[in-house]
C-alpha positions as MATLAB code, in Angstrom:
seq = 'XXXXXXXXXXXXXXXXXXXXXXXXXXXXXXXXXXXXXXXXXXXXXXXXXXXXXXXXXXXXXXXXXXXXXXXXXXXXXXXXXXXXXXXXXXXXXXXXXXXXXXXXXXXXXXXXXXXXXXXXXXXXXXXXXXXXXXXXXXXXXXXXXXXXXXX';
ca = [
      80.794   81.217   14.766;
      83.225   79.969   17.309;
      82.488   82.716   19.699;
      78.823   82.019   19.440;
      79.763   78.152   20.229;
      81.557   79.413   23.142;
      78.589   81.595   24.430;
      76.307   78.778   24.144;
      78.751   76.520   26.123;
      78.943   78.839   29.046;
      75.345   79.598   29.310;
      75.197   75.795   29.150;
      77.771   75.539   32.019;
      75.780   77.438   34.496;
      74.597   75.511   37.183;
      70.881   75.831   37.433;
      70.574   78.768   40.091;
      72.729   80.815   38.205;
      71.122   80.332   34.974;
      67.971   80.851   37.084;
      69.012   84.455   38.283;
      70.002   85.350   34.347;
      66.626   84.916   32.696;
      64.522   85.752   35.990;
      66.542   89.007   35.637;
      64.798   90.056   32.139;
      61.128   87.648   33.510;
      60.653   89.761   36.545;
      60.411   93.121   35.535;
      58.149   92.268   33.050;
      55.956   90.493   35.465;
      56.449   93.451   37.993;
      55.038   95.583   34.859;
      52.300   93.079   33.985;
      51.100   92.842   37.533;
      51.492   96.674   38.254;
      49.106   96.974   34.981;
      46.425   94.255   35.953;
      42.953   95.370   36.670;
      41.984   91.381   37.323;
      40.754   91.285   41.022;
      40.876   88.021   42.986;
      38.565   86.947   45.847;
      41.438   86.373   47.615;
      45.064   87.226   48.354;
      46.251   83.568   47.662;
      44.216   83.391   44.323;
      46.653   86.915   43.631;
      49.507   84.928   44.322;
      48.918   81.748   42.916;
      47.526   83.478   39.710;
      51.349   85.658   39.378;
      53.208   82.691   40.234;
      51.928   81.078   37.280;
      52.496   83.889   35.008;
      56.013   84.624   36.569;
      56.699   80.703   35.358;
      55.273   81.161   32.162;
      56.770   84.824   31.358;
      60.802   82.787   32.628;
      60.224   79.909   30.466;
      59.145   82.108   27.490;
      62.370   83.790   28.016;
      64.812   81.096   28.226;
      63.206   79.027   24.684;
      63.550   82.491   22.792;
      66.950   82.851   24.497;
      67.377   79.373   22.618;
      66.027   80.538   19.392;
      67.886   84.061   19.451;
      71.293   82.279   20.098;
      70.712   78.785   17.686;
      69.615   81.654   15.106;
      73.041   83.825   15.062;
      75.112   80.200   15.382;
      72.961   79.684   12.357;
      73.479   82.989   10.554;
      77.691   82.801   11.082;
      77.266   78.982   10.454;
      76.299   79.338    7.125;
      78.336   82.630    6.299;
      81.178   80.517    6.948;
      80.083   77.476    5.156;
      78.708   79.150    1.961;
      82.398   81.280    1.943;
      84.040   77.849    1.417;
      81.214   75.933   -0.928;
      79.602   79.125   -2.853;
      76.352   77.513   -2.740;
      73.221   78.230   -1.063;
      71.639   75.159   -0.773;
      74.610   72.887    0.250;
      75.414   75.309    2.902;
      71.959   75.555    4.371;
      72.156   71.791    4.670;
      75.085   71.817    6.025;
      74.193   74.686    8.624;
      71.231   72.347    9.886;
      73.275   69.679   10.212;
      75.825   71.166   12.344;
      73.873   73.290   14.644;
      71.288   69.857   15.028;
      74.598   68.187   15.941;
      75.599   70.874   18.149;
      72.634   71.325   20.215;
      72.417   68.132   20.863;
      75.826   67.959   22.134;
      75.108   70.968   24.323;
      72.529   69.129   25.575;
      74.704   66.178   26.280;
      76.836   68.446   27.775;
      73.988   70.081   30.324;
      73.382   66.609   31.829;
      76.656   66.807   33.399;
      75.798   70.177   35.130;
      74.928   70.440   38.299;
      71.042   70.305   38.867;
      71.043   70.588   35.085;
      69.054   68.512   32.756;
      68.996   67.783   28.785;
      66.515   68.192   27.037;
      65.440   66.777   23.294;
      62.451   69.870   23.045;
      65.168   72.080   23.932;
      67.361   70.418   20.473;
      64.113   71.306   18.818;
      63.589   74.841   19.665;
      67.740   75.227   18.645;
      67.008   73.915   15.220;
      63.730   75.995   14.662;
      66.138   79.238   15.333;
      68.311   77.793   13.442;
      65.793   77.280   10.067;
      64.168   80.298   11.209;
      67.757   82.264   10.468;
      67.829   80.122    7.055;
      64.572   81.325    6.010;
      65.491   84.770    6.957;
      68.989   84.427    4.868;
      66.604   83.197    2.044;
      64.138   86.210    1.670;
      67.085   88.705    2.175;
      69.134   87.181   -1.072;
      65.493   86.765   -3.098;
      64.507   90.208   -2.178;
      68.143   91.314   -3.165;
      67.768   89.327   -6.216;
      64.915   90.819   -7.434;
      66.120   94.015   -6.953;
      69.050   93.732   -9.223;
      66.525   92.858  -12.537;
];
């Protein structure tokens, strides 16, 4: 759980160009693929450009929100491992979980304001917390499914 803070910290800590070149580096080959693939035709070469611009925006936003759900979603996961290790209840430490990673993300949020051409974001504390439920959801089918299994 504490590493995970730490992860999300540093990602957090990166000024904008850096952070930038991290999720461009997993956007652009996709869009390379995409646009390799594309049997659109344009009337003209700016209309081509224009129209892969957009998607190239589109593909490196999609990337960094899931890169928000896929981290909130593990800080989730070892959020509430921990917490239900110390209450034994499912419930309490689901609420709990929320709680913490809401707080959290908002704090990391805080904390991006203060970064160099970096901005906070309140959607961005939103898309944390949906990983986050999204992992308690997940948590919940596992233990019913495992539940049912044992009758």
């Amino acid at each position: 759980m504490i590493a995970m803070m730490i992860i999300i910290f540093l990602f957090s800590a990166q000024k904008n160009d850096d952070s930038q070149v991290l999720s461009h580096s997993i956007s652009d080959p996709v869009e390379s693929f995409i646009e390799s693939k594309s049997k659109k035709t344009f009337e003209t070469q700016d209309e081509q450009t224009e129209h892969f611009k957009k998607l190239k925006d589109q593909l490196n936003t999609a990337v960094r929100k899931n890169a928000h759900v896929f981290l909130y979603s593990l800080l989730g996961l070892f959020m509430f491992l921990f917490v239900h290790s110390l209450c034994g209840d499912d419930y309490r430490a689901a609420v709990y979980t929320l709680f913490f990673c809401m707080f959290y993300a908002a704090s990391d949020e805080l904390h991006q304001r203060f970064v160099e051409a970096r901005n906070g974001h309140f959607q961005d504390v939103c898309i944390d917390l949906f990983g986050t439920a999204v992992m308690l959801m997940l948590i919940y089918v596992v233990k019913a499914v495992k539940r049912r299994s044992e009758k």
